[in-house]
N, C-alpha and C positions, 0 to 999 in steps of 0.2 A: 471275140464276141463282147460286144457293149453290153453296159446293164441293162439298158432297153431290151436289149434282144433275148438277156438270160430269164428278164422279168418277163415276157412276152410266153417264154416255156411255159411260166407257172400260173399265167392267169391273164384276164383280161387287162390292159394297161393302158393308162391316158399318161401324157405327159403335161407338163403345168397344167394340170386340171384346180378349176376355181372350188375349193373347198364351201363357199358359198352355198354349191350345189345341192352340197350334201346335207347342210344343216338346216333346220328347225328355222334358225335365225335369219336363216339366205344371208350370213355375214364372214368371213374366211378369206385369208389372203389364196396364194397358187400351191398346190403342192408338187413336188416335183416328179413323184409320180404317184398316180393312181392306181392301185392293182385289185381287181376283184377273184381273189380265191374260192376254187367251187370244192375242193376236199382236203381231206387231213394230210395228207400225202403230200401235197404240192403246198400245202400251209408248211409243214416241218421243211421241208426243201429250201421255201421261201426265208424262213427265219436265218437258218446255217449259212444261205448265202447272205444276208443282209448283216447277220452280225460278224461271219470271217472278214469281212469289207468294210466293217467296221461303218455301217451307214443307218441312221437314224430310223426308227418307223415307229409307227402307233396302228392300233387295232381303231376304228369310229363303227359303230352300231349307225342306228338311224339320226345321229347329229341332234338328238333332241333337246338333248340336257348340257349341251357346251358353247362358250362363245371363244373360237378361236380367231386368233391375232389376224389383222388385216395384211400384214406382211408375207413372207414367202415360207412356205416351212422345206426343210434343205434336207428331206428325206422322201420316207414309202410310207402312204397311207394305205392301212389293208384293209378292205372289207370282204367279209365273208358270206359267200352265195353258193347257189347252189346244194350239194349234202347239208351246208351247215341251216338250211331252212327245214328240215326235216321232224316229224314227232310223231308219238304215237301214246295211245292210253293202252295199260294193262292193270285191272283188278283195281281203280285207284289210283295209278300213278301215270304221272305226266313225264315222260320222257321228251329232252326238245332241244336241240340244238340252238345254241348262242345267236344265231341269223335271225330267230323266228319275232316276229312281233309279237309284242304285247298281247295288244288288242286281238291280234288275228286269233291268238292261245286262251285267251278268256272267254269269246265265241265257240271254237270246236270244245273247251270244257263242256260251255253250258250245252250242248249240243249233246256231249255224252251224260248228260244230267251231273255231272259233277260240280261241285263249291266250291268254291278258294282262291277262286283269280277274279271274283265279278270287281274287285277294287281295280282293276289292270282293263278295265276294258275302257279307257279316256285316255291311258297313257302313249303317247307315241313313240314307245323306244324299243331297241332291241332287247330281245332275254338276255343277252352276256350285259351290254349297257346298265340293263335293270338290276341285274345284280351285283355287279362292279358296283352300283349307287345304293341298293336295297331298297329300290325306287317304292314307291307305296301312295295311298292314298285312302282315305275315308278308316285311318287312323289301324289302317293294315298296311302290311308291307309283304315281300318276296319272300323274307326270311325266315315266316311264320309256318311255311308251307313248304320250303324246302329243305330236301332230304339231303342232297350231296352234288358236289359239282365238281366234272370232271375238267383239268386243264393241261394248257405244251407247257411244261415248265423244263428248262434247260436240256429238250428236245425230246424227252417223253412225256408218254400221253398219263397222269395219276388220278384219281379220283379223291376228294376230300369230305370229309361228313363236313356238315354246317357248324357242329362246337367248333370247329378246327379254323373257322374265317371272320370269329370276331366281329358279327354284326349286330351293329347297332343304328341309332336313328340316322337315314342315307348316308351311313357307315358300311364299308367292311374291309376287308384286310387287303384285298385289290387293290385298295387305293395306295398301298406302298408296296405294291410289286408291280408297277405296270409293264412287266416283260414277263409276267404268268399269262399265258391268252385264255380266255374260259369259251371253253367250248362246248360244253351240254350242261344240263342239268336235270336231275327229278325232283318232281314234287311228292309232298301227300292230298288229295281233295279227298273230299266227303261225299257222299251223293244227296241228292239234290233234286226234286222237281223239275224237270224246266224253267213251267211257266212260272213259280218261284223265281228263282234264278236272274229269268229274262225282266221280268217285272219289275225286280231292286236295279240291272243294267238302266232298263230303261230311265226308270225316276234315277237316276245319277247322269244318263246323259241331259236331262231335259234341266235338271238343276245346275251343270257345265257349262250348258250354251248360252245360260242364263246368268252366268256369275263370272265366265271367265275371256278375255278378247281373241275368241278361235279364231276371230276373222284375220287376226295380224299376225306376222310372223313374232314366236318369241320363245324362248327357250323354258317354259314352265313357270315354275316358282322360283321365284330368285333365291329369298332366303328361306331357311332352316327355321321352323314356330320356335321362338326362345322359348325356354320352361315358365307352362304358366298363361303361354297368351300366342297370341297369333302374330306370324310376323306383317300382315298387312295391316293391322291395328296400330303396329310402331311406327310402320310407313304413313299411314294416315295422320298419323298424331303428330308426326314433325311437319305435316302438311306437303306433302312430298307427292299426290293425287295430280297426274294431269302434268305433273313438272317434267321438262326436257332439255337433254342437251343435244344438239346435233338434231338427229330423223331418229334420238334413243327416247322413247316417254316412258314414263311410269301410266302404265293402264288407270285408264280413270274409271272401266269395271270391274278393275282388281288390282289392288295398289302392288299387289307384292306380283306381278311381271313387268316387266319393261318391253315394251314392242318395239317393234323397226318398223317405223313408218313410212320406210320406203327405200331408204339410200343409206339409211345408219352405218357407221364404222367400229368395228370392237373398243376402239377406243372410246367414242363415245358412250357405250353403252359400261363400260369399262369405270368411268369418270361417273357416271352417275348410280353405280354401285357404291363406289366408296367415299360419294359425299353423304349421301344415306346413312353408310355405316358410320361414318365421322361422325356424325350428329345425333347417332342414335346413342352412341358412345359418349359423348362429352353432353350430352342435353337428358338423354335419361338412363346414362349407366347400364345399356343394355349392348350387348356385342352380339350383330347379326351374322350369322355364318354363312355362306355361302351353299345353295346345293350346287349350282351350275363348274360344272368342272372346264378350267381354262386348257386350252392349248396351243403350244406354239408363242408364249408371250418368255421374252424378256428377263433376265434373272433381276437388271435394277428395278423392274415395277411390281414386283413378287410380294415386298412387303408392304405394299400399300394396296393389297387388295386380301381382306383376310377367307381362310377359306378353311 
């Protein structure tokens, strides 16, 4: 039996499927295979065989926050469907599996009059993605609110309290284990009005559409706010508004994203990340970090993109 076939056991599978597909960016070389896992079960199966085989893979949520390489990736990209879209509230607490959206979980909050995720209702990423990043917004984050998160770590399933992962600003300790998969999590919320609730959503999405280019494909926020100031202020100020390489611009309704104008290549988009950072760095001694997490790139171009 080929890997096609053993991978076909555990889930649904494309073969060079355009990783494109999958991201925010619409930007992604082929992967070599696709597999969408719908339970825990056939997730642990999936792992043991990929790693006795000794054969590459990554976990991608909703592609929102990474620009990967336009080349081939020579593994298994996994995403998780099915169980792992599953949640539920009790007394307070949001139960939710890694699959579920953002957005979709800050809605059934406000729904159960609950507070604490109205910062997450503009974000386009999954819960594992969000918290792999401690994704946040309107000067909250995931971490503030969550209680514990359960992961496959070396083929069993553990739960961890939040002291125990190290987050900080789109920090957490995910980001040097990426062979832990996170697969649930809870929160604590508050309760909450509704129409509260819905009202602060609302005036945040009407201030979104009016501040940020939803029209174009783009992966968020490029850089990390340096301490002290905003990172599209540093963008602005080296006059960097409107500037492109390739089909990559810099938003000229919001300097700190860079959209794909149509046919962009990672590498373009890639290239005008760190002439930015080059300049922010040598022009005003500010070093912009990265949120956008790369994948699939290169070890020679590693250190010329800081992150």
């Amino acid at each position: 039996m080929n890997l096609s076939e053993q991978l076909a056991r555990l889930g649904s599978v494309k073969e060079h499927e355009p990783l494109a597909f999958h991201t925010t960016y619409k930007i992604g070389g082929k992967a070599d295979f696709f597999i969408e896992v719908a339970s825990l079960e056939n997730l642990k199966k999936l792992i043991q065989l990929l790693n006795e085989n000794d054969i590459d893979w990554l976990v991608l949520g909703n592609g929102s926050n990474v620009l990967i390489d336009d080349c081939a990736y020579h593994g298994v990209v996994i995403s998780l469907k099915g169980a792992f879209d599953a949640f539920h509230f009790e007394e307070g607490i949001l139960s939710a599996q890694a699959g579920c959206s953002m957005i979709k979980l800050s809605f059934e909050a406000m729904n159960h009059s609950l507070s604490g995720l109205e910062f997450a209702s503009g974000i386009p990423g999954s819960l594992g993605g969000g918290i792999y990043m401690n994704a946040g917004a309107y000067r909250s984050d995931l971490s503030e609110i969550l209680i514990d998160v359960t992961i496959l770590r070396n083929g069993k399933v553990e739960t961890l309290p939040k002291a125990d992962l190290n987050f900080t600003y789109r920090h957490s300790l995910f980001q040097k284990h990426k062979d832990w998969i996170i697969l649930s999590a809870r929160f604590g919320l508050q309760p909450k009005e509704k129409t509260e609730i819905k009202a602060l959503m609302d005036s945040r999405k009407q201030r979104r559409l009016s501040t940020q280019p939803v029209s174009r494909p783009s992966a968020g926020s490029v850089f990390r706010n340096p301490h002290g100031m905003n990172a599209w202020q540093v963008v602005d100020n080296l006059g960097y508004r409107g500037k492109a390489i390739g089909q990559a611009r810099v938003s000229e309704v919001h300097s700190n994203f860079i959209v794909n104008e149509g046919n962009a290549s990672a590498r373009d988009v890639d290239r005008l990340i760190r002439m930015i950072q080059k300049d922010a760095w040598e022009k005003l001694g500010i070093r912009l970090i990265t949120e956008v997490e790369r994948i699939n790139w290169h070890a020679e171009t590693d250190t010329l993109f800081i992150a």
